[in-house]
C-alpha positions in Angstrom: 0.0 0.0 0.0 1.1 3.8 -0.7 1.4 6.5 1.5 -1.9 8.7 2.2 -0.1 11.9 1.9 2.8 11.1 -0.5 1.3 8.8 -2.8 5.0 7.9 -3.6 6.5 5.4 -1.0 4.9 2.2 0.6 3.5 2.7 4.0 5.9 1.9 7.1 3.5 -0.5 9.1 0.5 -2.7 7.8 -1.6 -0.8 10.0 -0.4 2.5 9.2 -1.5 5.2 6.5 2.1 6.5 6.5 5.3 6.3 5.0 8.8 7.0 7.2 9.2 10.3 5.7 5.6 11.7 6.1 4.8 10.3 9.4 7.9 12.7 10.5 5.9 15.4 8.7 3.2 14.7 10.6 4.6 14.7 13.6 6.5 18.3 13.0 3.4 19.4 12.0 1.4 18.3 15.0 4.6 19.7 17.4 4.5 23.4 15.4 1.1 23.2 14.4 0.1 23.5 10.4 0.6 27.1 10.2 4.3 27.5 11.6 4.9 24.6 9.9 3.4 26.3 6.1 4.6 29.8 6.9 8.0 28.1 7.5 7.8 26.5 4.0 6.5 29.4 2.2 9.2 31.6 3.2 12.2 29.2 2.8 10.7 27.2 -0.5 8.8 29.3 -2.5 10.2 32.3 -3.9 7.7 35.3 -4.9 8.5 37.5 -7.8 9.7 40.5 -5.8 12.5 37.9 -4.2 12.8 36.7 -7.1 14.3 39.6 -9.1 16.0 40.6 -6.3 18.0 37.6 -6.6 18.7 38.2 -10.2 20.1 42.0 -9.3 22.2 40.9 -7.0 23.8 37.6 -9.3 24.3 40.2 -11.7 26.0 42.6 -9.7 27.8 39.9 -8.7 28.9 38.9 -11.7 29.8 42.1 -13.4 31.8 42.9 -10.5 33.8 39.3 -10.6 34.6 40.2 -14.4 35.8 44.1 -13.7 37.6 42.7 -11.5 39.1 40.0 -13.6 39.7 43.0 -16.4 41.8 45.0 -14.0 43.9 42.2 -13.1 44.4 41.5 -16.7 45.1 45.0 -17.5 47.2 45.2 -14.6 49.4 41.9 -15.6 49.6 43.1 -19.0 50.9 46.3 -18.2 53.9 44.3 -15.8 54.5 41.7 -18.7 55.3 44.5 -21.0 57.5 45.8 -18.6 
């Protein structure tokens, strides 16, 4: 038999509904109750938009720094080989 709330994985017990994984779910979720337990996932598992394209500015910025960067110590080593 499957898990009720997975659908995945067989059930741990012949008596149970659960698998392994999701009767530890359940278990978090009946020690931080349902709404800790969703806010907690909302905010570290789904990204919104706004977060989203933050992200993206800051990879960028990231980025274009890491190759200035790169094209000053290029320049610079240039400039000492030609020396």
């Amino acid at each position: 038999m499957v898990c009720s709330i997975c659908e995945v994985n067989d059930i741990e017990f012949f008596f149970g509904k659960y698998c392994k994984e999701c009767r530890r779910l359940k278990h978090i979720i009946n020690l931080f109750s349902l709404d800790k337990v969703m806010s907690v996932l909302s905010c570290v598992l789904i990204v919104n938009e706004e977060t989203q394209l933050q992200q993206i500015k800051e990879e960028l910025k990231t980025e274009l720094n890491t190759r200035e960067y790169n094209l000053r110590k290029k320049k610079n080593k240039d400039k000492d080989d030609t020396k």
